[in-house]
C-alpha positions in Angstrom: 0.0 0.0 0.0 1.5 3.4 -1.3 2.3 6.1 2.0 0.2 9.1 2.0 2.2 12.1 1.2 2.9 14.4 3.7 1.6 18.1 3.5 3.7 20.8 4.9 2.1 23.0 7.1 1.0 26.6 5.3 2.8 29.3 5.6 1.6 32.0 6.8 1.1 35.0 4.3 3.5 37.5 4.4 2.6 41.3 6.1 2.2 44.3 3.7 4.9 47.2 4.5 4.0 49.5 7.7 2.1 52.6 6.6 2.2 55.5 8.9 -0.4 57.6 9.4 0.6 61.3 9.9 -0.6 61.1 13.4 1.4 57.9 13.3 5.0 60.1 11.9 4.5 62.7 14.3 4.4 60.3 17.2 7.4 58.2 15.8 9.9 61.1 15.1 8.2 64.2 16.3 7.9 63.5 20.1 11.3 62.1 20.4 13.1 65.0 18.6 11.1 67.9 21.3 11.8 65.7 24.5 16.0 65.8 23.1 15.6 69.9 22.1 14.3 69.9 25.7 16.7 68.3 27.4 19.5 70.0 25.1 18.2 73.2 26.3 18.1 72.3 29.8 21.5 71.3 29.7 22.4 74.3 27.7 21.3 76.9 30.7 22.8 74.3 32.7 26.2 74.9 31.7 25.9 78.2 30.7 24.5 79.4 34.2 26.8 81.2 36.8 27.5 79.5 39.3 29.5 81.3 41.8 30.0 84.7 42.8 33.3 85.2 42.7 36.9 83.2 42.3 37.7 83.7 45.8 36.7 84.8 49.5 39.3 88.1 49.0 37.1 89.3 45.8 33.9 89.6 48.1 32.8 92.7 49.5 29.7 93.1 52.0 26.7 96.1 51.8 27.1 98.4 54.6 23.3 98.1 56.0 21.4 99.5 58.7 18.8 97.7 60.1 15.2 99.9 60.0 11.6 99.3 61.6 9.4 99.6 59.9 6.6 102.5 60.8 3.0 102.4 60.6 1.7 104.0 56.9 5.5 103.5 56.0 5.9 101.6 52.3 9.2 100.8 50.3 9.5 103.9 48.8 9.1 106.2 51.8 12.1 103.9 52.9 14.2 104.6 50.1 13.9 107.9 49.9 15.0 108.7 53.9 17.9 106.3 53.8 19.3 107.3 49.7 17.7 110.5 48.8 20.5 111.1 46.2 20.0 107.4 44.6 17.0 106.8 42.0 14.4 104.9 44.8 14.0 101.9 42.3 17.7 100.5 42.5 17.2 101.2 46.7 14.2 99.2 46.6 15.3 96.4 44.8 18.4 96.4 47.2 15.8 96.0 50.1 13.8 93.7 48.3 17.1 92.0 47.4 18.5 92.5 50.9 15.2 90.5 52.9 14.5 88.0 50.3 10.9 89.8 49.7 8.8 88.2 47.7 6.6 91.0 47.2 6.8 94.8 47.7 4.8 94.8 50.8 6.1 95.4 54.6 4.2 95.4 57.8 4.7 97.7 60.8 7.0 96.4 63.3 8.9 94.6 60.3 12.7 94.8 60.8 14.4 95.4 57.3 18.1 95.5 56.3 18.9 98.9 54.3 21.7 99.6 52.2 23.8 102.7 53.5 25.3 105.0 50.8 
């Protein structure tokens, strides 16, 4: 009696080529490439930033302050103008605001403040 032949199992057929979509490209490539600007300019004001303020402890130089309390109905600029009258009272201000780590432009009576002396 003759042997049945033996059938190979079918192969499977084969894909068609990946299509992307536009959606699909932007994904692929455009994502990628923003997250690595991102990071380059991160990196870029990382290494760009000043980092110390000055080469040595002989280069630094302290501001001569007072120390002022504030008075009631007193503001920034009343400030400014008592302790500098001959400097412009925006560069004294930022000085206090600099000075007493302010966040904003606002004191309260009783408040002790550091002043820059001329």
């Amino acid at each position: 009696m003759a042997q049945p032949a033996r059938r190979q199992p079918a192969r499977p057929a084969p894909l068609p080529p990946l299509r992307l979509t536009r959606r699909g490209k932007i994904v692929l490539i455009g994502i990628p490439l923003v997250l690595l600007a991102a990071l380059l300019l991160s990196l870029a004001g990382f290494f760009n930033s000043p980092a110390k303020a000055s080469d040595s402890a002989a280069d630094l130089s302290l501001t001569p302050t007072v120390t002022v309390t504030v008075q009631p109905g007193q503001s920034l600029w009343a400030i400014a103008g008592t302790v500098a009258p001959e400097r412009d009272a925006r560069d004294v201000v930022a000085d206090i605001v600099q000075l007493n780590n302010l966040t904003a432009g606002v004191v309260h009576p009783g408040q002790q403040l550091y002043v820059p002396t001329p």
